[in-house]
N, C-alpha and C positions, 0 to 999 in steps of 0.2 A: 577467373579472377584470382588475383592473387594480391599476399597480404608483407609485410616488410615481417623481416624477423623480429625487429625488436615493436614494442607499444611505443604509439607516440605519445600516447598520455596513457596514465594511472589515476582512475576515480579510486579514492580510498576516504571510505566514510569513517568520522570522529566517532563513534558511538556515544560517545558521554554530552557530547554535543547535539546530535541526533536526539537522545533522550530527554535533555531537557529541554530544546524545540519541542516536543513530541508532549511534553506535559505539559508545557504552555497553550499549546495550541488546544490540548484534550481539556484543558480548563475553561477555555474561553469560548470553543466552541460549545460545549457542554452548557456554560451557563446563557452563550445565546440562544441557542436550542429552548432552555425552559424557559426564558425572557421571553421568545416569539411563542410558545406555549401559553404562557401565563397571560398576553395580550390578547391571543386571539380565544382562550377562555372569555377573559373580563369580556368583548367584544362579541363574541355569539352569544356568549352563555350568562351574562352579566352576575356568572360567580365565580369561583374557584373552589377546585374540588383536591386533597395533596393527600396519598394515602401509602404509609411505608407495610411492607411487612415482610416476614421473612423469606416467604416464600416469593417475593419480587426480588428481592438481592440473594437467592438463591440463583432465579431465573438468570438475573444481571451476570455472575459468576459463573454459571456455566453455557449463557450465550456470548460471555467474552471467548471463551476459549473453543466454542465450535467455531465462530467469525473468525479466529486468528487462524485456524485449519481450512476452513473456507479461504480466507485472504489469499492465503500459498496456493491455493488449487486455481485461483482467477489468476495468479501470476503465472502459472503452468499453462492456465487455458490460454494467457497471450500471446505465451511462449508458441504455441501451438497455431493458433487464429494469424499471428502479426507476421510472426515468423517462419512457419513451415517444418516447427522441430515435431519428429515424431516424438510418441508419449514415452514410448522406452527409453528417450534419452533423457528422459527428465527426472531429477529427484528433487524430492520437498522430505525437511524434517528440521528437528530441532538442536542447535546449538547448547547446550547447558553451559558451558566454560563464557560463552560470548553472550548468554540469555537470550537469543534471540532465535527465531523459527525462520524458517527460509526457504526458497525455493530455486533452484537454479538448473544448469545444464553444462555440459561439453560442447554443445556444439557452436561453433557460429552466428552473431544476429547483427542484422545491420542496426546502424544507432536509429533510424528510426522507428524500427520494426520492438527494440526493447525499452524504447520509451513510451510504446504503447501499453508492452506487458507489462509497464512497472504501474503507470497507473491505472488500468482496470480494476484491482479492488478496493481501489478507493473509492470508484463511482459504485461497486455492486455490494458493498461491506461496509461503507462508511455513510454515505449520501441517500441511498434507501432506507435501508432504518432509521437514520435519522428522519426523512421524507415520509415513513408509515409512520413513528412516533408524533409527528404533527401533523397528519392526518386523524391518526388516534386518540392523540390528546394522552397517550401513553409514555410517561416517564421511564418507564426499563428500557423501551426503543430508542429514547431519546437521549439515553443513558450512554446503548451500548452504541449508536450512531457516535457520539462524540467522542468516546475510545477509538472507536474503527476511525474516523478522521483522523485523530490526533497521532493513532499507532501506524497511518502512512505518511511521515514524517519524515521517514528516511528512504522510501519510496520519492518522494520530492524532491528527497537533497541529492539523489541521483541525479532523474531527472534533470535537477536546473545544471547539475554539470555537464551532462552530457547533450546538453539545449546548444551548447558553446560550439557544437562540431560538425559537420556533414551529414547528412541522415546518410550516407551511401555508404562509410567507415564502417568496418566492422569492429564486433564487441567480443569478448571472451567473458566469461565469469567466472570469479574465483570461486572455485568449490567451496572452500574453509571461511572463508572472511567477506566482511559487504566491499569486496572490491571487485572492478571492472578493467580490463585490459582495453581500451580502443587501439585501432590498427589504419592507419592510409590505405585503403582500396588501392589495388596497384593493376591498370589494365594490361593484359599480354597483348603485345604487338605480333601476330604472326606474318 
């Protein structure tokens, strides 16, 4: 198969825009997380029980930042599962200049195949913890659920762009920056 030289499109994410979707949504999921908490307290337990202490926003603080390390390793694993990229082509690590963690590759992905890996941790980082947090009736779970939602935000805003094209197009990722090269599949006639 072969690809045009140039990109037919350029996904190139707003980050300031991404970021503040990304705290709206971490807001709102977060507080209906403790809403569907606090119901189905009153409702089994016909009390409410609310207990801060340090050593939970301890917990909170540093299960944000193992989940965001986690996050980038399920976008590797997709990369891997969706797509067929061995693991040596892949790097994950952190942006400081752009604040943000990442994970990407050189090689190759059809758009459907990186629309997978973009949202798996959302479902294994964001929606389980938050899913044990209201199983457990546990507030840091439900906590760190609504950050992991809220923090794939710009996993989404990919996503719905690249929703607009062929699943059979191929993708490139910018190493440096949250942008996506898409390319016209081009069949060889021999």
């Amino acid at each position: 198969m072969l690809v045009s030289s140039e990109p037919a499109h350029i996904v190139d994410l707003d980050l300031k825009r991404v970021a503040k979707t990304g705290l709206w949504v971490t807001l709102w999921t977060t507080v209906g997380l403790f809403a569907l908490d606090i119901l189905f307290q009153l409702l089994i337990q016909s009390e409410l029980t609310v207990s801060f202490s340090f050593w939970k926003i301890l917990f909170v603080v540093i299960g944000y930042i193992v989940l965001i390390v986690v996050h980038e390793l399920f976008h590797l694993l997709g990369f891997r599962i969706f797509a067929g990229i061995p693991w040596r082509k892949m790097i994950v690590g952190v942006n400081l200049k752009l604040g943000i963690a990442y994970a990407t590759t050189d090689e190759w992905m059809t758009n459907a195949a990186i629309r997978k890996a973009l949202l798996l941790p959302f479902w294994t980082t964001g929606i389980i913890p938050a899913a044990v947090g209201l199983y457990l009736s546990d507030g840091v779970w439900l906590l760190l659920g609504g950050l992991l939602i809220g923090g794939a935000a710009g996993d989404f805003a990919m996503y719905k762009e690249l929703k607009q094209f062929p699943d059979e197009w191929l993708v490139k990722d910018d190493p440096e920056r949250p942008r996506l090269y898409l390319y016209e599949s081009v069949r060889s006639v021999d």
